[in-house]
C-alpha positions as CSV (number, residue, x, y, z in Angstrom):
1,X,9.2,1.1,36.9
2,X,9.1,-2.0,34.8
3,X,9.9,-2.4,31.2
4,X,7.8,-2.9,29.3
5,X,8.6,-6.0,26.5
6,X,10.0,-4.4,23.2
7,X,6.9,-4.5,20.3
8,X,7.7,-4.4,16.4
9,X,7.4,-1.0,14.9
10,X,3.7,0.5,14.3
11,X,5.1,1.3,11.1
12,X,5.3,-1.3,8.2
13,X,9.0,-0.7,6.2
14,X,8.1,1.3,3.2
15,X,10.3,-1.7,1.0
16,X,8.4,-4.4,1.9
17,X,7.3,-6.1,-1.1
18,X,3.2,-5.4,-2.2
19,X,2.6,-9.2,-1.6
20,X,3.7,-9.4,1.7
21,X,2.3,-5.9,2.7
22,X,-1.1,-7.0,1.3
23,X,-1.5,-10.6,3.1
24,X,-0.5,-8.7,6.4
25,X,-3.0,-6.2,5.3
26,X,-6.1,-9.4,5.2
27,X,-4.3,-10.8,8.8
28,X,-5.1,-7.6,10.0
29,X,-8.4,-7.0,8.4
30,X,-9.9,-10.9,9.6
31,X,-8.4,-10.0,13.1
32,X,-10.1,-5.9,13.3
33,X,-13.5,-8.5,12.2
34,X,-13.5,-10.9,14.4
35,X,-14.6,-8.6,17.6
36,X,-12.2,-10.4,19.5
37,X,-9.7,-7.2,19.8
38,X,-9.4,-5.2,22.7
39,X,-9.5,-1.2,22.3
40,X,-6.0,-0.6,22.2
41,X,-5.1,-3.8,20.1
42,X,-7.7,-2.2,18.0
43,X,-6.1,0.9,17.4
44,X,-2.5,-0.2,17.0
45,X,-4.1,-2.9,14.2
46,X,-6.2,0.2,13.0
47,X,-2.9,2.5,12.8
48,X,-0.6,-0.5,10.9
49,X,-3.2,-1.4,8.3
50,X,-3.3,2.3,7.2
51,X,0.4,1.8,7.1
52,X,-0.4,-1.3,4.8
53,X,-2.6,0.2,3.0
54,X,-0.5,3.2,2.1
55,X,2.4,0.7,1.1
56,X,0.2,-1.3,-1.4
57,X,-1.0,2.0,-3.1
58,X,2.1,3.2,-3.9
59,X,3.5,0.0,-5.3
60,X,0.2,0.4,-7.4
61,X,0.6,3.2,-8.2
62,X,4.2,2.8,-9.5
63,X,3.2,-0.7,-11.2
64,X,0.8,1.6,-13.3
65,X,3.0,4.4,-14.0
66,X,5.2,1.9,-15.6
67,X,2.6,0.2,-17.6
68,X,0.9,3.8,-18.8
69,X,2.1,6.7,-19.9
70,X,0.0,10.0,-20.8
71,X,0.2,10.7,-24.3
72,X,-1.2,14.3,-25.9
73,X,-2.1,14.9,-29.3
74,X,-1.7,17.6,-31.6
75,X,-5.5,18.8,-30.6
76,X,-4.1,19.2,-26.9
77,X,-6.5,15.9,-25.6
78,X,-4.8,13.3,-23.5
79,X,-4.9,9.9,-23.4
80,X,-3.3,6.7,-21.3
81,X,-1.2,4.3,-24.2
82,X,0.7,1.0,-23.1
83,X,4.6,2.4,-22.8
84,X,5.6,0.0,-25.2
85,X,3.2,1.1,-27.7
86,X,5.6,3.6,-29.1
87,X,9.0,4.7,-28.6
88,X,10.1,8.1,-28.1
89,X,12.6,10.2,-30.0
């Protein structure tokens, strides 16, 4: 049976920087629009970008988590403040 030629992994490494992970994300994206694709390109392109998109969340996600921080007042209602807004004791 022949071999068949080795293909990069489906999945995206989870430390690839947002940047990088997002511009791969818009290759992907112009290539899924283009028609051009056959069905099984399709879904392999289909299955990385969600691995893209996942990637570019979570450094989202931790970009905001360092830039916000829930803050709680004496009345028990919450609000977002800038984390260098105050420091804590």
């Amino acid at each position: 049976m022949p071999k068949k030629p080795a293909t990069p992994s489906l999945t995206p490494d989870a430390s690839l920087p947002y940047e990088a992970a997002y511009a791969r994300l818009e290759v992907l994206v112009e290539s899924l629009e283009s028609g051009e694709v056959s069905l099984a390109d399709l879904v392999t392109k289909f299955e990385e970008g969600h691995h893209l998109l996942k990637i570019c969340q979570d450094h989202l996600r931790a970009a905001e988590l360092k830039i916000e921080k829930l803050k709680v007042d004496d009345s028990g209602q919450a609000s977002f403040s800038p984390l260098d807004e105050e420091t804590e004791s």
